[in-house]
C-alpha positions in Angstrom: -34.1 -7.9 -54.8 -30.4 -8.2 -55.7 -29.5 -4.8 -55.6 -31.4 -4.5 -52.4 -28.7 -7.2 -51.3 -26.1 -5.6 -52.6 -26.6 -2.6 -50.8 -27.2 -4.1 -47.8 -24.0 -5.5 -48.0 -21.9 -2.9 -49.1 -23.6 -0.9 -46.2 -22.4 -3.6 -43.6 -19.1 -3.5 -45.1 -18.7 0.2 -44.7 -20.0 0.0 -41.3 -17.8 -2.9 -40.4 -14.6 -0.5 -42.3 -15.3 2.6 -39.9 -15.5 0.6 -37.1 -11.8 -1.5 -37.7 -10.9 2.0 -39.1 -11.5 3.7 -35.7 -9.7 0.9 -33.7 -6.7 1.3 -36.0 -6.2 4.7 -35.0 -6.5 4.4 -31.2 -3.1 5.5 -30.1 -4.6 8.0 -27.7 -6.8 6.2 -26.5 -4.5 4.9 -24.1 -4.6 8.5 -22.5 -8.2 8.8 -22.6 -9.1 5.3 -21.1 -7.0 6.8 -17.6 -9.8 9.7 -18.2 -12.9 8.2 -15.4 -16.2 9.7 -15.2 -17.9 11.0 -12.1 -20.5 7.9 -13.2 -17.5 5.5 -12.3 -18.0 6.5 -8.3 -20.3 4.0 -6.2 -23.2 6.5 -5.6 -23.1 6.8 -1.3 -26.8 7.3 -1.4 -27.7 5.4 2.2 -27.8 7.1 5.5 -24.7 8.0 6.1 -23.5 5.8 8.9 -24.3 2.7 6.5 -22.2 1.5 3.9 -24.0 -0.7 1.1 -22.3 -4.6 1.5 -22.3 -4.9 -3.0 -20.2 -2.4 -4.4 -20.3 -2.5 -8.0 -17.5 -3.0 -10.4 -18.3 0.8 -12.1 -16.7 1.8 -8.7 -13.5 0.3 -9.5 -11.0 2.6 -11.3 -10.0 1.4 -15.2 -6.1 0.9 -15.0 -4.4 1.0 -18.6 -1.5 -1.1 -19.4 1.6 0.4 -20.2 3.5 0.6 -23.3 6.2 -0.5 -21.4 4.3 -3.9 -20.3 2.2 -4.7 -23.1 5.6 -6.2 -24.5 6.0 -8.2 -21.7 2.7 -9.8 -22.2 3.5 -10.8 -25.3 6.4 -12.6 -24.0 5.9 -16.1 -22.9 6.1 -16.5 -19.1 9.4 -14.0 -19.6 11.7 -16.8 -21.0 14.3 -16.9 -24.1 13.7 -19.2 -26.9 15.3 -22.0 -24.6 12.7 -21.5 -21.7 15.2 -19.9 -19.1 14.5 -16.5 -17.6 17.0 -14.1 -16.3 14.9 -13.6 -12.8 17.6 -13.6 -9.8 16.9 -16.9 -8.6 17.1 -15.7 -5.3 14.9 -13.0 -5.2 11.7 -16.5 -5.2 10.7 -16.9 -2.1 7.1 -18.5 -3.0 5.6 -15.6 -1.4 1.9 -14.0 -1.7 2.7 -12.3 -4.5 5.4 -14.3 -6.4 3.2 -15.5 -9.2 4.1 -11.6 -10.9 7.4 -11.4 -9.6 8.7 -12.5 -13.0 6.6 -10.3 -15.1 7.0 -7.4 -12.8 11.2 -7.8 -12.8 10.9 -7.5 -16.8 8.9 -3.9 -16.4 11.7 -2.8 -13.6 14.5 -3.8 -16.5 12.7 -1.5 -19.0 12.9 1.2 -16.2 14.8 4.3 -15.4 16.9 4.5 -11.9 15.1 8.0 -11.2 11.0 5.6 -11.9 12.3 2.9 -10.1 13.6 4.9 -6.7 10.2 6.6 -7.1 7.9 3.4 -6.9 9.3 2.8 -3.4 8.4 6.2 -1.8 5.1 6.2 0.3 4.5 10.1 0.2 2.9 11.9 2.4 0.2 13.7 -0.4 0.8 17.4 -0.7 -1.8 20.2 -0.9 -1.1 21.7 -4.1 0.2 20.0 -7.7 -0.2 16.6 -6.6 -0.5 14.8 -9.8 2.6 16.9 -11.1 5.0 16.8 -8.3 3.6 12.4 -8.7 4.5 12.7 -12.0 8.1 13.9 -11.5 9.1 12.2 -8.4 7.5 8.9 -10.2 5.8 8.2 -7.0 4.9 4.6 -5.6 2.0 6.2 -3.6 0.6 8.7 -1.2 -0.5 8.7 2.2 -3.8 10.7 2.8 -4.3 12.8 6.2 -7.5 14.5 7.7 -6.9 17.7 5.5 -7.2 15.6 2.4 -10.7 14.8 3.4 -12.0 18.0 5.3 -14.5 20.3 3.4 -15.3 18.2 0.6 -17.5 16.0 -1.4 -17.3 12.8 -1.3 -17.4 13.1 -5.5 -14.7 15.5 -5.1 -12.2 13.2 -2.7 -12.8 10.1 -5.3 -12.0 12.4 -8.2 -8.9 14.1 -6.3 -7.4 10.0 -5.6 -8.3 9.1 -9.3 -6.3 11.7 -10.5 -3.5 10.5 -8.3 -3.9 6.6 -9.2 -3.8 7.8 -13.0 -1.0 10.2 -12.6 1.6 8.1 -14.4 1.8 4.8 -16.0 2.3 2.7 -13.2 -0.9 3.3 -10.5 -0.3 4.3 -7.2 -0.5 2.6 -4.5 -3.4 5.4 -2.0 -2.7 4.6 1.9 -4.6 6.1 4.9 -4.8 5.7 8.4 -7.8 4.3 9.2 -7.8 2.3 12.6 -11.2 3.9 13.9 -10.8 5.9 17.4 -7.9 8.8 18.2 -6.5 8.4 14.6 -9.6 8.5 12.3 -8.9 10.3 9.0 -12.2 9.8 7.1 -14.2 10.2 9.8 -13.6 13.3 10.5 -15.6 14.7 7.1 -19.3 14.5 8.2 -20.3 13.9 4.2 -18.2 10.6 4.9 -19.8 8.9 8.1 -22.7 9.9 10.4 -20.2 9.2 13.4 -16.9 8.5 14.0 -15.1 5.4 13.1 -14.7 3.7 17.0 -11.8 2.1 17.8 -11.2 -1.4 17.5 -11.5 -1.6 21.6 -14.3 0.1 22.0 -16.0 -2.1 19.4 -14.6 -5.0 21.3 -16.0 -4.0 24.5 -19.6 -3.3 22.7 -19.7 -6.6 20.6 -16.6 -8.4 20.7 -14.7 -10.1 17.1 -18.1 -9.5 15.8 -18.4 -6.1 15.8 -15.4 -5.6 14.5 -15.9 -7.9 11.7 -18.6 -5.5 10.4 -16.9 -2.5 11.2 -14.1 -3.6 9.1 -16.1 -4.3 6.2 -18.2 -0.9 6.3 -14.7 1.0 6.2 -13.2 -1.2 3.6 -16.3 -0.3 1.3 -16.0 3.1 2.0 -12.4 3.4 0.8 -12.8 1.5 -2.0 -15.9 4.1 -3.3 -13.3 6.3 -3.0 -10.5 5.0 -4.6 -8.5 4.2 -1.8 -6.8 1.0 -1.8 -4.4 1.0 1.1 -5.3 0.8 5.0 -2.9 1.5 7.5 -4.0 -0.3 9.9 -4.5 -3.1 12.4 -2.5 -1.8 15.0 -1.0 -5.6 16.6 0.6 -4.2 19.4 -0.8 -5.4 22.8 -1.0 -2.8 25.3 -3.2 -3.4 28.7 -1.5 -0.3 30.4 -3.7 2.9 30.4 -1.2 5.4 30.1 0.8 3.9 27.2 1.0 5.4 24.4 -0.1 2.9 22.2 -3.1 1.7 24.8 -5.9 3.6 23.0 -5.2 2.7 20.1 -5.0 -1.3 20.7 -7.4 -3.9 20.9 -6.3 -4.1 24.7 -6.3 -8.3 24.8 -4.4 -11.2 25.0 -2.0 -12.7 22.5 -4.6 -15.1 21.3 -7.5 -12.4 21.1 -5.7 -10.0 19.6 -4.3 -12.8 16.9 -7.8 -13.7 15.8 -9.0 -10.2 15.6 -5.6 -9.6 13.5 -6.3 -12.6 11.3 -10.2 -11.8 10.9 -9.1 -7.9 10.0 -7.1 -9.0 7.5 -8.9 -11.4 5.5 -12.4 -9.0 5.5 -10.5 -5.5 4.5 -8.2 -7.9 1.4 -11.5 -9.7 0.8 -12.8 -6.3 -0.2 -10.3 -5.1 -2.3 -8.3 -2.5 1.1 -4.5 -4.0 1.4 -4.1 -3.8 5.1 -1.2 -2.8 6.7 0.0 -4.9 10.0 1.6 -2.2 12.9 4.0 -1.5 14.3 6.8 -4.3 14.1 7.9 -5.8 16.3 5.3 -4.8 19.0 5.3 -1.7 20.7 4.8 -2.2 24.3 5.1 -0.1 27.0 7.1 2.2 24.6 6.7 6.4 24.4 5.8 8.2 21.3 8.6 7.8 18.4 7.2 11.2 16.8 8.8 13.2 19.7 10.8 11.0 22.1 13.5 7.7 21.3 12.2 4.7 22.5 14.3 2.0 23.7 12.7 -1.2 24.5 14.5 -3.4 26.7 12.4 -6.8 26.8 13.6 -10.1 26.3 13.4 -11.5 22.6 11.9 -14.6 24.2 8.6 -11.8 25.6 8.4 -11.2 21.4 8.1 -14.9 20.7 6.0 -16.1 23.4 3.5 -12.1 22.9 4.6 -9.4 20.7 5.0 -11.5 17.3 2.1 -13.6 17.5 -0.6 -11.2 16.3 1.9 -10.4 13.8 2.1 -14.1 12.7 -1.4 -14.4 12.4 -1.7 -11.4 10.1 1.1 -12.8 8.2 -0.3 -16.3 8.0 -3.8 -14.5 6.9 -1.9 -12.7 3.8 -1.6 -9.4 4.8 0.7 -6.9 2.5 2.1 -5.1 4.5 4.1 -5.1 7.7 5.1 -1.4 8.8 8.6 -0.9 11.3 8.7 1.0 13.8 11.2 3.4 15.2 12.0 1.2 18.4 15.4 0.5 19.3 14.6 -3.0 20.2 17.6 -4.0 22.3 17.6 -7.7 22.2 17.6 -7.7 18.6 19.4 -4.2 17.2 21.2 -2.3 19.9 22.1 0.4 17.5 19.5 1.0 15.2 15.6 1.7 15.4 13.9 -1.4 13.9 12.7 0.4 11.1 16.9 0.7 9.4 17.7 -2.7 11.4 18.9 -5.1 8.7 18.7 -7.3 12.0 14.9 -6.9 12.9 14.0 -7.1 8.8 15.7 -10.4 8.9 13.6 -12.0 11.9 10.3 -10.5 9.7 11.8 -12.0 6.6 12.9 -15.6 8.3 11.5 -16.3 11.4 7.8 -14.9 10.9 7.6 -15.9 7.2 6.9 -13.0 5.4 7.0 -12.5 2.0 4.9 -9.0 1.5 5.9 -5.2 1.3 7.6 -4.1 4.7 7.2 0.0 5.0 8.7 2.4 7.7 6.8 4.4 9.9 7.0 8.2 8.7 11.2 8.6 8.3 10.4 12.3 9.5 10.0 11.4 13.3 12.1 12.6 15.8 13.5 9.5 17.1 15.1 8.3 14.1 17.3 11.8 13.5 18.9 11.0 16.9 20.3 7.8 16.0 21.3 7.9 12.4 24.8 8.7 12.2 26.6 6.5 9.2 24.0 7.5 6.8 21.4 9.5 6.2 17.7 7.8 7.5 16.6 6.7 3.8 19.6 6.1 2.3 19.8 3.6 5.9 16.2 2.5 5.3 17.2 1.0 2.0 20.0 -0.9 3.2 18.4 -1.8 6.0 15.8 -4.3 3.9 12.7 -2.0 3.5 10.4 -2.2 0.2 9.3 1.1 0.5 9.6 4.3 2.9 7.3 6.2 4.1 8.1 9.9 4.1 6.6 13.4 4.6 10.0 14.9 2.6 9.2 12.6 -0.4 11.8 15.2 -2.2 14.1 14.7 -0.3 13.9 11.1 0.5 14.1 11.1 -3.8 17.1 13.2 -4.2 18.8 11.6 -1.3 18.4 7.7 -2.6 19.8 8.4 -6.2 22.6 10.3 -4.6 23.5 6.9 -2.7 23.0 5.0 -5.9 24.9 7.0 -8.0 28.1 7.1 -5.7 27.4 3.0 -5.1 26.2 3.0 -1.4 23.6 1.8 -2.4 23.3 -1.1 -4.8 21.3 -0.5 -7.5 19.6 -4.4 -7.2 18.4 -3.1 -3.9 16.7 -0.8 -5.4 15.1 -3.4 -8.0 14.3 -6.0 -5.9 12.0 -3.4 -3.8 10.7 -1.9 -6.8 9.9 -5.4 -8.2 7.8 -6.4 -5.3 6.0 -3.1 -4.7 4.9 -3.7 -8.5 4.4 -7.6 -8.0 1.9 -6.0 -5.4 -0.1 -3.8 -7.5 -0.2 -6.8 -10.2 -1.8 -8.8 -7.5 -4.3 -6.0 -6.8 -5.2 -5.9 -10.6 -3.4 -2.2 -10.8 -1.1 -3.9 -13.4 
């Protein structure tokens, strides 16, 4: 009976050896945890213009802590053996994500210059190498278009993302435009929806707030299952024209409609798991197309108080993430410089509308914005001008360009920080981190 014991025992304690024995050795496992199986993808099984409303947490993508901030975790609450922390004081604005802002500010410190202009470039996602050329730019994220969907699985499109998410140590950040109608990205893959996404107007017209409501909430599911965590999208402008450019593409109501469909978009696409993205401040009007043509809105400031910057308000007041600039010259606030490299409209966003999230450019490759930079080049202007992050089709040279202005001090390199700090605050909030 003893030695039956015993050998019981001594098997438990061999068993309990290999097992602490494995754990003791796991420094690649680190590598292998970013490594996500085809199983982790929601399975898309229903008809294919239904998205399931439970999405399980297998279809979530395991995010591995760096080296770099597993020794900030160990810190407590970032503070010296006295209890002060070296946070800039004025960088707290009690915003929506300010609860990381002092853990993320100790992983910018322990951060190159080259990582750290990276994490604020939105790239437009190439077709070939796009984990490498991730890797080397250190890249804050990637904007998908319709030819990152077209032709292919939808096990193949979440694999392709999780491969970008997992590129490097700190996740990106995976944006598309998805505002239903004329600019559709997803739904133009027939493995992806039955029909096309409608837009938000002709889902108003059908079923009003409602119908949008659930609209929203099959999209936002259908990103997530595959891996996308970024919408660009509610369009806030209000446009009653037909014949403007932004009038498709609106919700086509009032202030006060268009608020509460702003508000109601927000808080069902962040309620499942989709940062939205509020467009394009500070209200686009009557305006032309900023891809081809300079648009110089002439309205009174009092016409964005009392119209434009409502819907805006109400996104902001909902906790959106983003706010994305547009290429307007807006005359009654910036007579020089489109709103996206206004210091001047970024400081109305900032102070007078409250907010406290990442504010993005529209693509810095448009045509409008060549035509009016003149002091500096359009990132290196973007950067001064207040943004957290650009978005860019030329993420090489939008790279190259910034360290050149950091290195010869036009730009300051806490600029630099302070967006790089909130854009990881962000992903902290989003569990990323």
């Amino acid at each position: 009976m003893k030695k039956r014991k015993l050998k019981k025992i001594t098997a438990l304690f061999l068993l309990l050896s290999m097992v602490f024995g494995i754990s003791a050795c796991s420094e690649g496992a680190e590598s292998e945890s970013s490594e996500i199986s085809e199983n982790s993808v929601v399975e898309y099984s229903q008809e294919k213009s239904e998205v399931s409303s439970e999405v399980t947490l297998s279809s979530e993508i395991s995010y591995s802590v760096p080296e770099s901030l597993q020794s900030v975790e160990d810190k407590s609450e970032n503070s010296d053996d006295d209890g002060n922390t070296d946070f800039p004081k004025e960088w707290q604005d009690d915003g929506i994500f300010s609860s990381k802002y002092e853990k993320a500010y100790e992983l910018v410190k322990s951060m190159g210059t080259e990582e750290k202009v990276g994490q604020i470039l939105l790239a437009r996602c190439p077709s070939i190498d796009a984990v490498a050329e991730a890797k080397d730019f250190h890249l804050g994220g990637y904007v998908l278009f319709g030819n990152d969907f077209d032709r292919k699985t939808k096990n193949e499109i979440a694999g392709n993302i999780r491969s970008y998410v997992n590129s490097q140590d700190i996740p990106m950040i995976i944006a598309v435009d998805e505002e239903g109608g004329t600019v559709s990205r997803l739904s133009r893959n027939s493995e992806l929806t039955d029909q096309p996404f409608k837009s938000p107007r002709e889902l108003f017209d059908e079923g009003g707030i409602d119908a949008i409501v659930s609209d929203t909430k099959k999209k936002s599911l259908l990103m997530k299952s595959l891996n996308i965590n970024t919408n660009l999208a509610p369009v806030c402008d209000i446009s009653k024209m037909q014949g403007d450019f932004m009038y498709d593409r609106s919700l086509g109501q009032n202030p006060d409609i268009t608020s509460d469909y702003v508000s109601r978009y927000t808080k069902v696409s962040q309620e499942n798991g989709i940062s939205v993205t509020l467009k394009h401040f500070p209200g686009y009007g009557n305006n032309v197309d900023t891809h081809t043509s300079v648009a110089v809105d002439k309205r009174t400031y009092e016409t964005f108080v009392n119209n434009d910057f409502l819907p805006f308000k109400a996104g902001i007041d909902a906790g959106a993430h983003m706010v994305l600039v547009s290429h307007n010259i807006v005359e009654c606030m910036d007579e020089k410089y489109p709103a996206s490299l206004s210091q001047k409209v970024h400081n109305i966003l900032r102070e007078e509308l409250g907010f406290t999230g990442i504010i993005v450019t529209d693509d810095l490759a448009m045509d409008a914005i060549s035509k009016y930079v003149t002091d500096y080049s359009p990132y290196t202007a973007a950067v001064l001008a207040g943004n957290d992050m650009l978005c860019v089709s030329y993420y090489d040279e939008a790279y190259n360009d910034i360290l050149k202005s950091v290195n010869n001090g036009t730009i300051d390199i806490e600029l630099i920080d302070h967006a790089a700090m909130r854009v990881i605050a962000w992903k902290m909030m989003k569990n990323m981190l």
